[in-house]
C-alpha positions in Angstrom: 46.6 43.4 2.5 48.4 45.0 5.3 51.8 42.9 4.7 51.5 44.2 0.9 51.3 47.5 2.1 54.1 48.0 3.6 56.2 45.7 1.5 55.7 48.2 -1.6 56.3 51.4 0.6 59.5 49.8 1.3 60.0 49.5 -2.5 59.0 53.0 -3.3 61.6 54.5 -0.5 64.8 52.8 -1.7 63.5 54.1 -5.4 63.3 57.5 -4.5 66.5 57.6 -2.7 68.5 55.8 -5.5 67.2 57.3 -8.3 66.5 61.2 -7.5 69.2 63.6 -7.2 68.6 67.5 -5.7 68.4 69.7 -8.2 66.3 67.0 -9.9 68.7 66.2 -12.7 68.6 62.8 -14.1 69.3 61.1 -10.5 72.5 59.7 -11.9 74.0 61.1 -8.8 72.8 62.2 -5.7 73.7 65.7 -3.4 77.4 64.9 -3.0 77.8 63.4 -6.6 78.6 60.5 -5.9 77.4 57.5 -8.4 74.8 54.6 -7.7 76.0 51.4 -8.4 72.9 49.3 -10.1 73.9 45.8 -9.3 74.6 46.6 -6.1 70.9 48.4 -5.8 69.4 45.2 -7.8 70.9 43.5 -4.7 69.6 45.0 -2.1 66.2 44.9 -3.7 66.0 41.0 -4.4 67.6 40.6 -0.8 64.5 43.0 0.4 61.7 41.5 -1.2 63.0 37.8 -0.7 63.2 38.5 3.1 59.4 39.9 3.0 58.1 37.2 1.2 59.6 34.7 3.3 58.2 36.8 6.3 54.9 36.6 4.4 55.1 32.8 3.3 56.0 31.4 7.1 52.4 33.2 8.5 50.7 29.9 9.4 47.6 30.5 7.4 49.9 30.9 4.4 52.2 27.7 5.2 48.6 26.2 5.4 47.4 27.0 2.3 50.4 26.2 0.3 51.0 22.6 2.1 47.7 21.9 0.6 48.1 23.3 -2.7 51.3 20.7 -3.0 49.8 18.1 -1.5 46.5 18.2 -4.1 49.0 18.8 -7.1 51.3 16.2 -6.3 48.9 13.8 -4.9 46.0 14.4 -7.9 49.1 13.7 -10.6 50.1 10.4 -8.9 46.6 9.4 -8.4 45.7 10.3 -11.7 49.0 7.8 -12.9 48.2 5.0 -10.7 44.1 5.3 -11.9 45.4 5.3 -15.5 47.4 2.2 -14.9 44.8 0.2 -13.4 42.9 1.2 -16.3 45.4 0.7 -18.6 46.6 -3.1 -17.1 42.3 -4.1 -17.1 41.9 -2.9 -21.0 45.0 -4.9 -22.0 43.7 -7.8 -19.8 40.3 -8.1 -21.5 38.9 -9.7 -24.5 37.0 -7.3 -26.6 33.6 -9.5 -25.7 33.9 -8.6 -22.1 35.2 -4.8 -23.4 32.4 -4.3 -24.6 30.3 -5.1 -22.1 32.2 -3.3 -19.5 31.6 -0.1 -21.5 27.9 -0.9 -22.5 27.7 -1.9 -18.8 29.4 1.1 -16.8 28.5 3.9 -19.9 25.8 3.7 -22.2 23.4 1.9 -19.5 24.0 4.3 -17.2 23.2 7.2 -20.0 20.1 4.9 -20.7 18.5 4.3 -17.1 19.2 8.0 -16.4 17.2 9.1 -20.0 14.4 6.7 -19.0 14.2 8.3 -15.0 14.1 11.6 -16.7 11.0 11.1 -18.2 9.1 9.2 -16.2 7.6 10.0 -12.9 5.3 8.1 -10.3 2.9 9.3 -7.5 0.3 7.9 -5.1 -3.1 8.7 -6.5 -4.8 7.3 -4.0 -4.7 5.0 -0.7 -7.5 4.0 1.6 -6.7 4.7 5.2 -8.6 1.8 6.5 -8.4 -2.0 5.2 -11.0 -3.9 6.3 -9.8 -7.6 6.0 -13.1 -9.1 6.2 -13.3 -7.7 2.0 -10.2 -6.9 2.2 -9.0 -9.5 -0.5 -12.1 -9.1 -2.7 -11.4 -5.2 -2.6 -11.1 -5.8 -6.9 -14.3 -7.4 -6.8 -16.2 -4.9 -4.9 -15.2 -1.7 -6.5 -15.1 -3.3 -10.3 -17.0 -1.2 -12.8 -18.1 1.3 -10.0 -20.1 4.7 -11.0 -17.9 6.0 -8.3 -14.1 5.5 -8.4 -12.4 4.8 -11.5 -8.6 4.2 -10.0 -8.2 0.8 -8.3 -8.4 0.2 -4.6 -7.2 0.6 -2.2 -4.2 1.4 -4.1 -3.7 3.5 -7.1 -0.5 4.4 -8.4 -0.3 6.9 -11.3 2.5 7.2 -13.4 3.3 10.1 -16.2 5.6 9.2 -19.1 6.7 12.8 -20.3 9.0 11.5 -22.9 8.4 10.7 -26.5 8.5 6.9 -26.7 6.0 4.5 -24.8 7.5 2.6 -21.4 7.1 -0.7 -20.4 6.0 -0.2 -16.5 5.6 -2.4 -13.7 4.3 -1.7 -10.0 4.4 -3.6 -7.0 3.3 -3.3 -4.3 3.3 -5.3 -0.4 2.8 -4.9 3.2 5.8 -6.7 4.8 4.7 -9.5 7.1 0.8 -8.6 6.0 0.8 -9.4 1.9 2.2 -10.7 -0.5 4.1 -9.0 -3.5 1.3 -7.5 -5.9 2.4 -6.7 -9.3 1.3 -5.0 -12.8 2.6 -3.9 -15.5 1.4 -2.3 -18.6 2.5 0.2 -21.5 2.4 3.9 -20.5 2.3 6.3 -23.9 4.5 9.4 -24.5 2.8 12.4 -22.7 0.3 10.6 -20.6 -0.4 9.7 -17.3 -1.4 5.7 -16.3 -3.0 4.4 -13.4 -1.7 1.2 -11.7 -3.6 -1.0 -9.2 -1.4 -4.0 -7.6 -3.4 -6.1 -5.6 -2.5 -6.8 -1.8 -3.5 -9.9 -0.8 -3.5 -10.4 2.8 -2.5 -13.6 4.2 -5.0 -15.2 6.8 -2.8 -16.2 9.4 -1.7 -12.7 9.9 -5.3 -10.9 10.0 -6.9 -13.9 11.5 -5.2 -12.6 14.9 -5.8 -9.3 15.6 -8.2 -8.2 17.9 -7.9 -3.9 17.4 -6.9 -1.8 14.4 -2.8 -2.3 13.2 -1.1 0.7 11.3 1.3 -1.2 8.8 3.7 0.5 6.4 2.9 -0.5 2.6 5.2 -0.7 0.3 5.3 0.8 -3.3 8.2 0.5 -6.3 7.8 1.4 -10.0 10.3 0.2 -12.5 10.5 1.0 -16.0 11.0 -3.0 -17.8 13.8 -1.4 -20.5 17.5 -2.9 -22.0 16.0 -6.2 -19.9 16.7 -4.5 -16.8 14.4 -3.3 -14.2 15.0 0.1 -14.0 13.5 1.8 -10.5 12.1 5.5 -10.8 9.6 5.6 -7.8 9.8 4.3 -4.5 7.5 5.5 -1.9 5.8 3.8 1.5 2.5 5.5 3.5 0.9 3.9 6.3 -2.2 2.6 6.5 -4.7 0.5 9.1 -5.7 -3.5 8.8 -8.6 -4.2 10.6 -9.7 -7.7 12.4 -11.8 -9.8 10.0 -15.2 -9.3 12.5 -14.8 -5.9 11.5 -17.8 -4.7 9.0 -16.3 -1.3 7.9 -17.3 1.7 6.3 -16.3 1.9 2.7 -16.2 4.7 0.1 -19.5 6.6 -0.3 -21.7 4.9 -3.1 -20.7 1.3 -2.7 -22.2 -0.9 -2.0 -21.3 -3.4 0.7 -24.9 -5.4 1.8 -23.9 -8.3 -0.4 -20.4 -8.5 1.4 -21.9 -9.6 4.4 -22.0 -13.1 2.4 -18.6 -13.3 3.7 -19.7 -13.7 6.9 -21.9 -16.7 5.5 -19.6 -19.8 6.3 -21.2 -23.3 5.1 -18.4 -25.0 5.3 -17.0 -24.8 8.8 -16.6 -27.8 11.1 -19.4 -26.4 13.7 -21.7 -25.7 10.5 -21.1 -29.6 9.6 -22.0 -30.3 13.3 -25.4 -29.4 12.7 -25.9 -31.8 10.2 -25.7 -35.2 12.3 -28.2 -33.4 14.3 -30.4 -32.6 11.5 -29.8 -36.4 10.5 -31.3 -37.6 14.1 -33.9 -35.4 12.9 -34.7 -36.2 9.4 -33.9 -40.0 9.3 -35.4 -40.0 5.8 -32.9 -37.8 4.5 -32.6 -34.1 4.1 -30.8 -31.4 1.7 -31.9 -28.4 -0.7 -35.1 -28.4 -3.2 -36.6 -32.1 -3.0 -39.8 -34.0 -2.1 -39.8 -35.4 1.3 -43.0 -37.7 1.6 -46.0 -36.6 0.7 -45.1 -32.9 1.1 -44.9 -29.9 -2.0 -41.4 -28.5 -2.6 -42.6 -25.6 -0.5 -43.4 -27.1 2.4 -40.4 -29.7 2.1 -38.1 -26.8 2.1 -39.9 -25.2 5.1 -39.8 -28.2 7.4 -36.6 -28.7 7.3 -36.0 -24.9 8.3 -38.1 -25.8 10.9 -35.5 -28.4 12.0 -32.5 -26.2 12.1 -35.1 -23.9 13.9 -35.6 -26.3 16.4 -31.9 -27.4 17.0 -30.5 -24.1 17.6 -33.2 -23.2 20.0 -31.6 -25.8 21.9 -28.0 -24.5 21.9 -28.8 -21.5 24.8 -28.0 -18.8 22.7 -28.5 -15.8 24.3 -29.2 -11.8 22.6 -26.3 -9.9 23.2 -25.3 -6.7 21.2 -21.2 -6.3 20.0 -20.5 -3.3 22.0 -16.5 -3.2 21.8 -15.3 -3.8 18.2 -11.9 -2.8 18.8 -11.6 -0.8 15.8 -14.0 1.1 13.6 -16.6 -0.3 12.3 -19.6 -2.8 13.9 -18.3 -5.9 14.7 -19.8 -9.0 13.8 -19.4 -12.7 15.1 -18.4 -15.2 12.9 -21.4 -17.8 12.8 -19.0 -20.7 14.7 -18.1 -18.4 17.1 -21.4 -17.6 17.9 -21.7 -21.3 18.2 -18.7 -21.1 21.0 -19.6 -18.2 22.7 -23.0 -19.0 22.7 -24.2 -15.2 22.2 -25.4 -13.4 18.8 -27.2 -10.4 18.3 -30.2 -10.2 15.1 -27.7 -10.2 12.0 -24.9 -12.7 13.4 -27.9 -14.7 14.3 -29.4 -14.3 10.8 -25.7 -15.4 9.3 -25.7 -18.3 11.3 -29.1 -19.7 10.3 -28.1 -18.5 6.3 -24.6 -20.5 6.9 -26.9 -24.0 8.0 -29.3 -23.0 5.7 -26.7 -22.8 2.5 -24.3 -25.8 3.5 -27.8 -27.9 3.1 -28.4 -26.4 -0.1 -31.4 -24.0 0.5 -31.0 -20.7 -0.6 -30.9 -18.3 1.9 -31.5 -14.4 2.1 -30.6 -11.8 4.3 -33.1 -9.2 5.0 -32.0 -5.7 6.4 -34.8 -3.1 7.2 -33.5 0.0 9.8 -32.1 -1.3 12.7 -32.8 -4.9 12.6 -31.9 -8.5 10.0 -33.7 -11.0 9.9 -33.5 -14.5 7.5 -35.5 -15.5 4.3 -35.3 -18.1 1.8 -36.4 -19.8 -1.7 -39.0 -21.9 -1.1 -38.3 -23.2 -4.6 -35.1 -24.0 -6.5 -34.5 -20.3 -7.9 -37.8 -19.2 -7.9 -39.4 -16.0 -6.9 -41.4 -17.0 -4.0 -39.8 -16.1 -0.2 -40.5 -17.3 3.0 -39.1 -15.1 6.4 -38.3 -16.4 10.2 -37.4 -13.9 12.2 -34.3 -15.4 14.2 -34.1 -14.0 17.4 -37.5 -15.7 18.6 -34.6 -19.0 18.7 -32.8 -17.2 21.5 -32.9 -17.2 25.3 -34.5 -19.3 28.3 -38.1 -19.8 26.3 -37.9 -19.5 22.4 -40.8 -18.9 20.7 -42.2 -21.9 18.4 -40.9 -21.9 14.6 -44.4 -20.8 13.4 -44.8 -17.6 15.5 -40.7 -16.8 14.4 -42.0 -17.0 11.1 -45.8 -15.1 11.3 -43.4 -12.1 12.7 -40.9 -12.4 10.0 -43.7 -12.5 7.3 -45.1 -9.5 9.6 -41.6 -7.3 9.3 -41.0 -8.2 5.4 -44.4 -7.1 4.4 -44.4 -3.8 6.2 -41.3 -2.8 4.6 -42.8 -3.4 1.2 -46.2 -2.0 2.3 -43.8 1.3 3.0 -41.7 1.0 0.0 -38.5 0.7 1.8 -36.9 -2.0 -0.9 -37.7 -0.1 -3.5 -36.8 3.2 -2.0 -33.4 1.4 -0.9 -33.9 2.2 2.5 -34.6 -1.4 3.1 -32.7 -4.0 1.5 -32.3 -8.3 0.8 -29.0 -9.5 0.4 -29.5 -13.2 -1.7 -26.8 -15.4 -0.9 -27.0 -17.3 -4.1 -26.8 -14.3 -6.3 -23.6 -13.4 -4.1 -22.0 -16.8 -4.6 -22.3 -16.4 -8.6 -21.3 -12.6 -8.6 -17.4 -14.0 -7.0 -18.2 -13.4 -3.6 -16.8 -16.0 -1.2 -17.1 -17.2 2.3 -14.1 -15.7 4.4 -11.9 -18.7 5.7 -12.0 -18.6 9.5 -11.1 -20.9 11.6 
């Protein structure tokens, strides 16, 4: 602004002194008379303002800004040719097959997958913080049909189509290194929201070793299945804790998770089969589930042979020792062969143990929980309604106590809770093994 300034002041002087005479005729001439010469003035002028603007143009700023101006302009137009060339060559060199493609391809798929991103749109609806891996792959199983949640667990992906044609949607979802890829896929109408649940299924030599809580990052990726392509619109990760498989955890209020201790119910591990050549030392006649041994009733068949397995684990030295480190949150409870090894239960590890010996034979066994304490019942009759109790922990330490005062206290603990109406008031509580088995719930692989 300042250079302009004086660069028309200049202009306006040599005006005024050509072109104004003194007694302010016409300024043809000036005091003296003398003419002006206009090519001459028209000279000086261009010679002025040339020598300004060249003044003006060599400023660095100015030298700066024009390089750059030139350099876009002339290096734009020849990139501009050269693009249009390449072009040009690669049109002429294709068959109108591959033409088309290229253009459906690079233009109208790309107007496509941008139309279908614009009207969908995926969250996370939910996520549970904790996994427990001892249920962990049975999640579907134990919240199916519940009063409580209606969104899968413990993922739930919810996905709004605000468009106005239905989408073809699929979800997956995995923990790297943890799962494996869980997928599902499903229609989601114009203007409304769907819910997704992929399953993670955790693979057992991964949770089989840890011994604390493990924050892992789970995966999640929504596609839209349109033009045959997989078209991604969501892709999110949270993180999320995997607990050992001796963890029993808390789950969401309202479900429940008494029959999941079934898992913990192992009939066919190798220190389960153990037992049996012991039981055969035993039982030379024979042994096994809801038959006639002698001259004995089904009932008292039955019992005698949990009398046996009685017996032998009263020899193994197990001592009464209560989990007081889990390593994670949650109670922690022994699998029944480690109990086995370690040679330490407390009343509901010893009450899986005796159900896991008690199943692989094929009597049905039943889990009783009152407040505080478990203890082990079973059929005496193939299905029927009739119960007999044992309360374990009279097999541990130095001097177990005989089978029949295990059992007059078991029968003793069972019939005060119904005298009190704990299992009808649900404050007491018998898991049956069987009924477990048929509902889908399995025996957690362990080694």
């Amino acid at each position: 602004m300042k250079k302009i300034g004086i660069f028309l002041g200049i202009v306006s002087l040599m005006l005024f002194a050509a072109c104004s005479g003194e007694n302010g005729a016409d300024g043809a001439s000036g005091q003296d008379g003398a003419s002006v010469n206009a090519d001459s003035l028209a000279s000086v002028l261009r010679g002025e303002i040339t020598k300004k603007l060249w003044d003006s143009l060599r400023s660095e700023e100015v030298i700066d800004s024009v390089y750059d101006s030139l350099f876009i302009d002339a290096f734009s137009q020849a990139w501009l040719d050269s693009a249009r060339e390449a072009l040009r060559d690669s049109l002429l060199s294709a068959s109108y097959d591959s033409l088309y493609k290229v253009l459906y391809d690079s233009v109208y798929n790309d107007i496509y997958e941008k139309s279908v991103i614009r009207d969908l749109f995926g969250n996370i609806y939910s996520s549970k913080a904790d996994i427990y891996s001892a249920y962990a792959n049975q999640y579907p199983l134990m919240y199916k049909d519940t009063s409580v949640f209606h969104y899968p667990v413990p993922l739930a992906i919810a996905v709004q189509n605000s468009g106005s044609v239905w989408h073809t949607v699929l979800v997956k979802a995995w923990i790297p290194g943890y799962s494996d890829t869980g997928s599902v896929t499903s229609f989601v109408n114009p203007d409304s929201t769907k819910i997704f649940g992929p399953e993670l299924n955790l693979f057992p030599d991964k949770y089989l070793g840890l011994n604390a809580a493990t924050p892992v990052e789970v995966q999640v990726r929504a596609y839209a299945l349109d033009n045959d392509r997989e078209i991604l619109f969501f892709a999110e990760s949270y993180t999320t804790n995997i607990h050992p498989v001796q963890i029993r955890g808390a789950e969401y209020k309202g479900v429940d998770t008494d029959p999941w201790l079934t898992v913990w119910v192992t009939p066919n591990m190798d220190s389960i089969a153990a037992i049996h050549t012991e039981m055969a030392d035993s039982l030379p006649g024979g042994y096994g589930g809801y038959q006639l041994f002698n001259d004995l009733s089904i009932e008292e068949s039955v019992n005698h042979q949990v009398r046996v397995v009685y017996d032998i684990l009263t020899q193994k030295g197990i001592t009464y020792v209560n989990n007081t480190d889990a390593g994670s949150l949650g109670q922690k409870v022994k699998y029944p062969q480690e109990v086995l090894r370690l040679k330490q239960a407390n009343c509901l590890e010893g009450t899986l143990l005796f159900a896991s010996i008690l199943e692989s034979i094929g009597i049905e066994p039943l889990i009783v929980i009152i407040p505080g304490h478990s203890f082990l019942g079973w059929r005496t009759s193939d299905g029927g309604t009739t119960y007999n109790f044992v309360e374990t922990t009279f097999a541990w330490g130095n001097a177990p106590s005989s089978f029949e005062d295990a059992v007059k206290k078991g029968v003793s603990e069972y019939n005060e809770q119904v005298t009190a109406g704990n299992f009808t008031a649900g404050v007491s509580d018998i898991v049956d093994v069987a009924a477990a088995r048929i509902a889908g719930i399995r025996p957690n692989d362990v080694p």
